[in-house]
C-alpha angles and dihedrals in degrees: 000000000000149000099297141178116214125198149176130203121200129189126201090198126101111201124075097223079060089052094049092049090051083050103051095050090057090045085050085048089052089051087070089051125101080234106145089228138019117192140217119270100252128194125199126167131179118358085349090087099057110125085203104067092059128099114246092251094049096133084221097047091100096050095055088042085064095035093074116078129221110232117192121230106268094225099024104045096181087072127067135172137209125255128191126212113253085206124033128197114175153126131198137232134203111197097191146287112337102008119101113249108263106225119199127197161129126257147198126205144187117262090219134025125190119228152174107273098248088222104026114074117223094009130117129200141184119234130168119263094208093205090124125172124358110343146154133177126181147115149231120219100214096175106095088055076080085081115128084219096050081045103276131243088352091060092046094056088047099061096035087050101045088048081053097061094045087057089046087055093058095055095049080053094052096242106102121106102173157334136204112190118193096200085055088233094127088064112033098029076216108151099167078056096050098039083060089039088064090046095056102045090056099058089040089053092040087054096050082045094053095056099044086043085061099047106058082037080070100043088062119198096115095280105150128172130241123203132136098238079075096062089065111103088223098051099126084049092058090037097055083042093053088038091066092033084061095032079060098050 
């Protein structure tokens, strides 16, 4: 949970040395960024993909996490079923302390997956994933970059708004589908707002942890949260805050 954008690339090319070529001219783009950290470009096909078959400390495990794509059941919408890219594409980005890397990609995907039936015990079925040509679809939670100790709502600015340009990059380059950008910044280009929007969502945050912080305190048994709202050194300041935020509403 966090103040989050969220993102999806899509190619009309159809080759993958194409693909490659559109790649490596963002990437080029994201080098001139103040991001922390520019990967390599990287290329996986078949099992190779799986994220699955990664060690936890593979460097490239959470970009093949977020380059499979979730498909609903075409006749029973409230289920819905994984499915992993049969061709990745990709680099990753780290915008700085505190902020998720934002990994940027193109993907291929099977036309078809099998799967358990959702209502009919001990059947599989076949349905169609609909993820056709070039896409990618993912997210970076900035909001944690907010941190005092990262440098605060600078350094915050810094990393949502780097993640910004590159998506701005990719547009210029005609491969952006969509954003969706929680702190509103992609549509309005507003930073005194988002700088309040950030605000607003830690000591919202802080309040709802605080609670729940208190509650397990009181069940005992050792049980302890962990967020990342805790790790800021004002973090009683933002939960009163949010406390009375939530006590209001």
């Amino acid at each position: 949970m966090g103040l989050t954008i969220h993102y999806s690339l899509r190619s009309r090319a159809r080759k993958p040395e194409r693909v490659c070529e559109q790649l490596a001219r963002l990437r080029s783009r994201a080098l001139d960024l103040p991001f922390q950290e520019v990967g390599d470009l990287v290329e996986f096909s078949g099992p190779d993909c799986h994220f699955d078959r990664c060690d936890r400390e593979d460097p490239n495990r959470w970009l093949l996490i977020q380059s499979s794509q979730y498909v609903d059941h075409p006749h029973h919408r409230e289920y819905s079923y994984t499915v992993l890219s049969t061709h990745v594409i990709a680099f990753s980005t780290w915008p700085g302390e505190g902020c998720e890397p934002a990994n940027v990609g193109l993907c291929r995907y099977p036309d078809t997956v099998e799967i358990d039936h959702p209502v009919r015990r001990g059947v599989r079925e076949t349905i169609r994933t609909r993820l056709s040509g070039w896409f990618w679809s993912s997210f970076c939670k900035t909001q944690y970059a907010s941190n005092a100790e990262h440098g605060g709502v600078p350094h915050f600015l810094r990393c949502h708004l780097t993640v910004v340009k590159l998506l701005d990059r990719a547009k210029e380059l005609g491969i952006l589908e969509h954003v969706s950008d929680e702190g509103d910044y992609w549509k309005d280009r507003n930073v005194e707002s988002l700088a309040r929007c950030v605000g607003e969502w830690n000591a919202q945050i802080a309040g709802w942890a605080g609670r729940l912080k208190d509650a397990l305190e009181d069940q005992g048994e050792g049980l302890s949260l962990q967020a990342g709202i805790l790790e800021y050194p004002n973090f009683e300041h933002l939960e009163a805050a949010g406390m009375a935020g939530l006590a209001n509403a």
